[in-house]
N, C-alpha and C positions, 0 to 999 in steps of 0.2 A: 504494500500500500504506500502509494507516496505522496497525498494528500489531503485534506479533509478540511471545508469550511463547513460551519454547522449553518443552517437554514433554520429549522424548526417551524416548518411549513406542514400545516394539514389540508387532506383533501376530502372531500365530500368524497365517498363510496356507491359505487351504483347499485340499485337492488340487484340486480343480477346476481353481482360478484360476493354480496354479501351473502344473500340468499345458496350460492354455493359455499361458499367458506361457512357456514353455519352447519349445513347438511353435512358437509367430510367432516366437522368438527364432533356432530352427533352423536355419525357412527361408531358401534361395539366396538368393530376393528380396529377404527381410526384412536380411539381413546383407549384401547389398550397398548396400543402402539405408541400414544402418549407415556402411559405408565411404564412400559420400555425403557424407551428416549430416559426416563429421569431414575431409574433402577439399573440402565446403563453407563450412567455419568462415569463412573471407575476405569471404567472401559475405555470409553473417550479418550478420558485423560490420561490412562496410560500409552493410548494410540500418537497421544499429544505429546508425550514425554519421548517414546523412543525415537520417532520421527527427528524431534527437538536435536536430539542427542548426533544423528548424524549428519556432518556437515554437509551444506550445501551450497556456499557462493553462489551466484548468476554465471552460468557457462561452466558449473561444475555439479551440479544437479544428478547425476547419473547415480551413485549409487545409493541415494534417497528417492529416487525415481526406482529402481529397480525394487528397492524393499516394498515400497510402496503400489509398484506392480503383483507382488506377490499376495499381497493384501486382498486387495480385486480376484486375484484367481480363487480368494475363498469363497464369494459367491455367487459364485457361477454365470457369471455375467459372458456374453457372448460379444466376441469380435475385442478380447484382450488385446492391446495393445504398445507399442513404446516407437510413436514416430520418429520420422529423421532430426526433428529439430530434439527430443529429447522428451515431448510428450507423454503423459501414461494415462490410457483411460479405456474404459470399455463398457457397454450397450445393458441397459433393463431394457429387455422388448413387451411393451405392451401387448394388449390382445387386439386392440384396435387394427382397421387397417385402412388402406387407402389415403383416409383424409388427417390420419393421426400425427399429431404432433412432434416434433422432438424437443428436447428441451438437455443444453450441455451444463452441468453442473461442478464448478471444479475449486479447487484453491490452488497456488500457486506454492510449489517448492522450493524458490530460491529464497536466499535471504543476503542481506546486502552487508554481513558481516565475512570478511575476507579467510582465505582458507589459515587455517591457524590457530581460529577463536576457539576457545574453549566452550563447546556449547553444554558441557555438560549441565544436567539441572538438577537445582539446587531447593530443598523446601525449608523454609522456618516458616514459622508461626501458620501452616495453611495456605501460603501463599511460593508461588512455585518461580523460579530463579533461572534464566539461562537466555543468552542471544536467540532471538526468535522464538520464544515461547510462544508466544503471540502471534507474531508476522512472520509466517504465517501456520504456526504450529497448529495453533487453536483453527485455522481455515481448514488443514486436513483430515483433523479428529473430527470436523462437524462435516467433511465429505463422509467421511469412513459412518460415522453413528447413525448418518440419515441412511443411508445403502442397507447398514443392518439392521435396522428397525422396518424398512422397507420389505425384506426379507423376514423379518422374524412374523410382522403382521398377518401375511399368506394376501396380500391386497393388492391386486390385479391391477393396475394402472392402465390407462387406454394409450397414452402418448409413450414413444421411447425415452427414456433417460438414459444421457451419456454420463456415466459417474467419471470424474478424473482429477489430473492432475498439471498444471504447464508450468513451464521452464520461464525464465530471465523476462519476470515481472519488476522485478528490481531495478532500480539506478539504470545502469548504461544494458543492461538486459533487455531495457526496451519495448518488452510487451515481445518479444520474439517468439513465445508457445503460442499465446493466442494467434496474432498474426497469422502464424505457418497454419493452425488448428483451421482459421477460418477461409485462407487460401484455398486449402483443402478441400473442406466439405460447404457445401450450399444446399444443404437442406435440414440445416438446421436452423428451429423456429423462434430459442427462447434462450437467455443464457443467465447464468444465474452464478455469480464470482462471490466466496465466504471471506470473509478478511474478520479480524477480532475487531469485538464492538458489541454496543447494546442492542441485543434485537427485537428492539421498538423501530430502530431506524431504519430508513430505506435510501439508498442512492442510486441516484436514474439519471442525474448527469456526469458529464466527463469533462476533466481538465485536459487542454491539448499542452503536451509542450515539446520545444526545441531545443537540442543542447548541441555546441559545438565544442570542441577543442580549436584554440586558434593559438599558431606558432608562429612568432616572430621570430626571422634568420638574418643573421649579417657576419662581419667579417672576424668581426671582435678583434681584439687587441690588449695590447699593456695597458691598465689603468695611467698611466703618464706616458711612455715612450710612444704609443698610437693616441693618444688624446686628439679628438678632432674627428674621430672615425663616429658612427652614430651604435648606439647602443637597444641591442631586441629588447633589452629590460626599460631604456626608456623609452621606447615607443610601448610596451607592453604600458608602461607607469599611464599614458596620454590616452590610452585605450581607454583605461580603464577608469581614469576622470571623466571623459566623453562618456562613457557608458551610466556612468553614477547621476547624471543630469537630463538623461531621460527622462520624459512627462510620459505616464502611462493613466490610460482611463481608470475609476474605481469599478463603474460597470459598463461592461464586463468586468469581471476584477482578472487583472492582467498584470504579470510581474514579470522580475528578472534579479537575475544577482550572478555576479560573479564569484564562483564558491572554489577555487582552487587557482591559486599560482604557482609555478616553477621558474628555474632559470638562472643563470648564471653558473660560475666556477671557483672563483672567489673573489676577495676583498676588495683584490687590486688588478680587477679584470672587467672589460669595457666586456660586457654578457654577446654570446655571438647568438645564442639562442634562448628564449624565453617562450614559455605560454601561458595559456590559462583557461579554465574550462566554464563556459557560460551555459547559464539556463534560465530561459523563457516561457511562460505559461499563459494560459490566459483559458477564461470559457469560452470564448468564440474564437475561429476559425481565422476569420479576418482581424481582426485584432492580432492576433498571433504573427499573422503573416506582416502586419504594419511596424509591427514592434522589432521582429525579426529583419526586415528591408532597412530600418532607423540606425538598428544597432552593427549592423554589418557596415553601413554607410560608416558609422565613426570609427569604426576598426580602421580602414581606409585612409579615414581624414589623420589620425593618429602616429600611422606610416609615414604619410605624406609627411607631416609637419615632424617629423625625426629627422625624414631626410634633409627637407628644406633648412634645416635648422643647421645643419652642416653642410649646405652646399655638393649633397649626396643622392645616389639613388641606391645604397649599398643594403639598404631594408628591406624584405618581403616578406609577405604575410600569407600564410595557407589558412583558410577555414573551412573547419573536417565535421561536416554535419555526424553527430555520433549519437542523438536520440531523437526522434521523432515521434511522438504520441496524438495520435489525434483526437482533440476536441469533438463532444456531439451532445444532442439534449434529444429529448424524448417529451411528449405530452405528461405531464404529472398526473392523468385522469390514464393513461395507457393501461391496461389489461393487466400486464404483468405488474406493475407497479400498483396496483390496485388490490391484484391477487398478495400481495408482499402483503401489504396495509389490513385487507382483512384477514386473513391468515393472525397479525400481530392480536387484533381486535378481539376475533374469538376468540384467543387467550385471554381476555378481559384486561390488556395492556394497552396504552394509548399511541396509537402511531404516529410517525413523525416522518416527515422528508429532510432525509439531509440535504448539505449543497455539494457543489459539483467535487467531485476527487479526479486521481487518475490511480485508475486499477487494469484489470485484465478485460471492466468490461467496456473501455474505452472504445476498442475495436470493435464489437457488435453493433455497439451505438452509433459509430461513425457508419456504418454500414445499413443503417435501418433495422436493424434487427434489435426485438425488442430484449431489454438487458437490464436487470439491477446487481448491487453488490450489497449482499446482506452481513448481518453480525452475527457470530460463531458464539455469541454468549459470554459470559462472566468477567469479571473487570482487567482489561490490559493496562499494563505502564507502564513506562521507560521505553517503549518501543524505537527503534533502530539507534540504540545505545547498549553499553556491554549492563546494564542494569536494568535490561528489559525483565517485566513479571507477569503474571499470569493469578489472576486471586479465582476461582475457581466456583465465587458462588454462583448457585441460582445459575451455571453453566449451562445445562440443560435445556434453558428455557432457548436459547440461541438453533438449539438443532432442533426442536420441536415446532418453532417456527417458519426457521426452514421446511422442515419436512412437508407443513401442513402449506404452505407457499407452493410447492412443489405439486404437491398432489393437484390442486386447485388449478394450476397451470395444463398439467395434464391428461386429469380427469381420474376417476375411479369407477371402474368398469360395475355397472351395473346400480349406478350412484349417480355421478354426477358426469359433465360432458367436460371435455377439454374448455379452460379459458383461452387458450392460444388456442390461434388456425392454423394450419398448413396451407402453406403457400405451393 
């Protein structure tokens, strides 16, 4: 997860939707299947612990992807899989046919703590200790809990569910699982991303952003015997003033910062190379793109005037597009975001819309396909710090709302009718 403004937006619920989310909530099945979910919590969070335990960087995911394949092959899901990009997920086939839905359900396995960390986890006092406990530990435990309660309930679903897993959600990962997932396939109708969080809330917009690496090069020299030569660290120093002076609109709410510098060799060296890694955000598309055309411009002007400054042109600049996540929104009254909201409701919880993030379901959204990112339940902290935690209560409520979201989305065979259509 790499964003989150709270909103605290409510939506009027249509009868329809409620009217189903009332009736799966009813049901014998369905409410025992509840008592599951919350007789299961142990389970979860031991799913959430081993998982935790081994590492997995962005672009290093494989064998937390592999354990986690193995997982899936407990029930008996068909069309097992581990795509080229690094993927792990595989099919609940409905009874429905023809016009039946799919719907991909997943959490993301990377975590943006570098290979090394000790993720071991650690509990005092009931509260549980370790890099990614949370982001996105607790999103896997509530893939894996909704699957086996699905399964234990013996409840026929009309829609397919993809249960799974994707790769380099994270930092410069990029969204590259989903991405490749949805290259892929195109018939899928519904997407649904667990990340930790309270599951009252619902998110159904998407932060775009842009991030480069930009390298300034030149010829460098001796701090005194070449004085006069221009310097990549002070054109980097002019960049980066020009940058900091940017006017960005509030709404859309649209940022930018410069979160990393390098550069030079030492004390009494004119820097022959320098860089520095930019990122730009924004909830709209065009905004992005304005903010993105402004800031390149003063990269540019920054060059320039190093050169000029010494009667040089011995400066160049590369800018290495290295994240691209794209921006999207969705009707707040949409079907699945609805289904999310009453799903919360029947649990006699008050729902809420958050504001826009960027997660994995960025790319569905950008693509029209309808998408939220729900909460995996129980209280996270510290998240993408080595003091991330996991407090554990009332956890359950997180995958029960899921669950009951899910079903509602794609029906329950001899119950209720899919909320999603196929297209």
């Amino acid at each position: 997860m790499d964003l989150q403004t709270g909103e605290n937006r409510q939506v009027e619920l249509s009868d329809e939707v409620m009217e189903t989310a009332q009736r799966i909530y009813g049901d014998e099945r369905v409410q025992a299947a509840l008592a599951f979910i919350e007789q299961d919590a142990e389970q979860t969070l031991r799913d959430q612990i081993t998982l935790t335990e081994i590492p997995a960087p962005s672009f290093q995911e494989s064998t937390r992807g592999e354990y986690f394949r193995e997982l899936l092959q407990t029930f008996g899901l068909a069309d097992i899989q581990t795509d080229a990009e690094g993927n792990v997920f595989g099919t609940w086939r409905g009874s429905g046919s023809g016009s039946r839905p799919t719907v991909f359900i997943c959490a993301h396995l990377d975590t943006v703590f570098p290979a090394g960390t000790d993720t071991k986890v650690r509990e005092k006092e009931g509260v549980y200790y370790a890099p990614g406990i949370s982001d996105d530990g607790r999103g896997l435990a509530t893939v894996l809990g909704v699957l086996r309660a699905l399964q234990e309930s013996g409840i026929s679903t009309v829609g397919d569910v993809i249960f799974g897993a994707t790769v380099g959600e994270e930092g410069l990962g990029d969204l590259r699982g989903v991405k490749a997932f949805f290259r892929d396939h195109d018939d899928v109708d519904g997407f649904i991303s667990i990340e930790p969080g309270d599951p009252t809330r619902t998110t159904y917009l998407a932060t775009g952003s842009r991030r480069y690496k930009v390298t300034f090069a030149g010829p460098g020299g001796h701090s005194f015997g070449a004085f006069g030569t221009p310097s990549a660290i002070h054109a980097l120093g002019r960049a980066v003033s020009l940058i900091a002076d940017v006017q960005v609109p509030s709404e859309p709410k649209t940022t930018f910062t410069v979160g990393e510098i390098r550069g030079g060799t030492s004390v009494n060296t004119i820097a022959a190379e320098a860089s520095l890694m930019l990122d730009m955000r924004s909830n709209s598309m065009d905004e992005l793109a304005n903010l993105e055309a402004e800031i390149l411009s003063r990269i540019q002007e920054a060059v320039d005037a190093e050169n000029v400054r010494w009667g040089s042109n011995a400066i160049s600049v590369e800018m290495k597009l290295v994240g691209d996540r794209p921006a999207g929104a969705q009707a707040s009254d949409a079907r699945i975001v609805q289904a999310a909201m009453a799903a919360t409701r029947s649990m006699g919880m008050s729902p809420e819309l958050d504001g826009a993030m960027s997660t994995d379901s960025n790319v569905p959204i950008s693509l029209g396909i309808p998408a939220v990112t729900l909460g995996g339940g129980g209280i996270p902290a510290g998240m993408h710090t080595l003091q991330e935690s996991f407090d554990p209560v009332d956890a359950h409520l997180g995958v029960q709302r899921t669950f009951l979201a899910l079903l509602g989305l794609v029906g329950v065979s001899g119950l209720t009718e899919p909320l999603l259509s196929h297209d």
